[in-house]
DOLO-236176 format. One record per residue (C-alpha): x, y, z. Coordinates in steps of 0.2 Angstrom, whole numbers, plus 5000, padded with zeros to 4 digits. Each point is the difference from the previous one (the first is absolute). Example, Ala and Ser with C-alpha at 12.3 -4.5 7.8 and 13.67 -1.06 7.14 Angstrom:
DOLO-236176
506249785039500650174997
END
This chain:
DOLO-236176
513847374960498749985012500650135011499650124984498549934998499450025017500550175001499150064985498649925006499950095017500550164988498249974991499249975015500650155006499650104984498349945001499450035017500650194997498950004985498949965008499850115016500550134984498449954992498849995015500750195008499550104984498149995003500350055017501150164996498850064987498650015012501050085012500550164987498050014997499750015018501550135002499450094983498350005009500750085015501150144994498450064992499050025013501550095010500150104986498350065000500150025019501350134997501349905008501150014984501850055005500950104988501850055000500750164992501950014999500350214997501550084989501650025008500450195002501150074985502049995007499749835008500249814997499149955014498249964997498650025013499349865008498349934994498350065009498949855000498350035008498449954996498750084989499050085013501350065010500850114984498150064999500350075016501650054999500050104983498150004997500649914982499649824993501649934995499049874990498750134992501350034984500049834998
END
């Protein structure tokens, strides 16, 4: 019996301690999403946005074309459209 008993007990102890490290890394990670958040938003006002656009495969094929990914500026320059204007 007293080995159950020391068992559960390091099991609670256990338990506890990850709660704890739980408890105490949320603050941490929510600040860290507003400093990202705050980031992507000033990339994305630089123009630094990349966008991907995946084009129609041609009729009387099943293989798809790969996805283009380029930034924002760069599709400016390419196609003289703004992919993100219709949005």
């Amino acid at each position: 019996m007293t080995k159950f008993v020391r068992t559960a007990r390091i099991g609670a102890t256990l338990f506890g301690a990850c709660a704890l490290v739980a408890v105490a890394a949320v603050p941490a990670s929510a600040a860290s999403e507003k400093s990202k958040r705050a980031e992507s938003a000033l990339t994305a006002e630089a123009g630094s946005v990349r966008v991907c656009v995946k084009f129609e495969a041609p009729t009387g094929t099943r293989i798809a074309p790969p996805r283009q990914c380029k930034t924002r500026d760069q599709w400016i320059k390419d196609t003289g459209v703004d992919p993100l204007a219709t949005r």
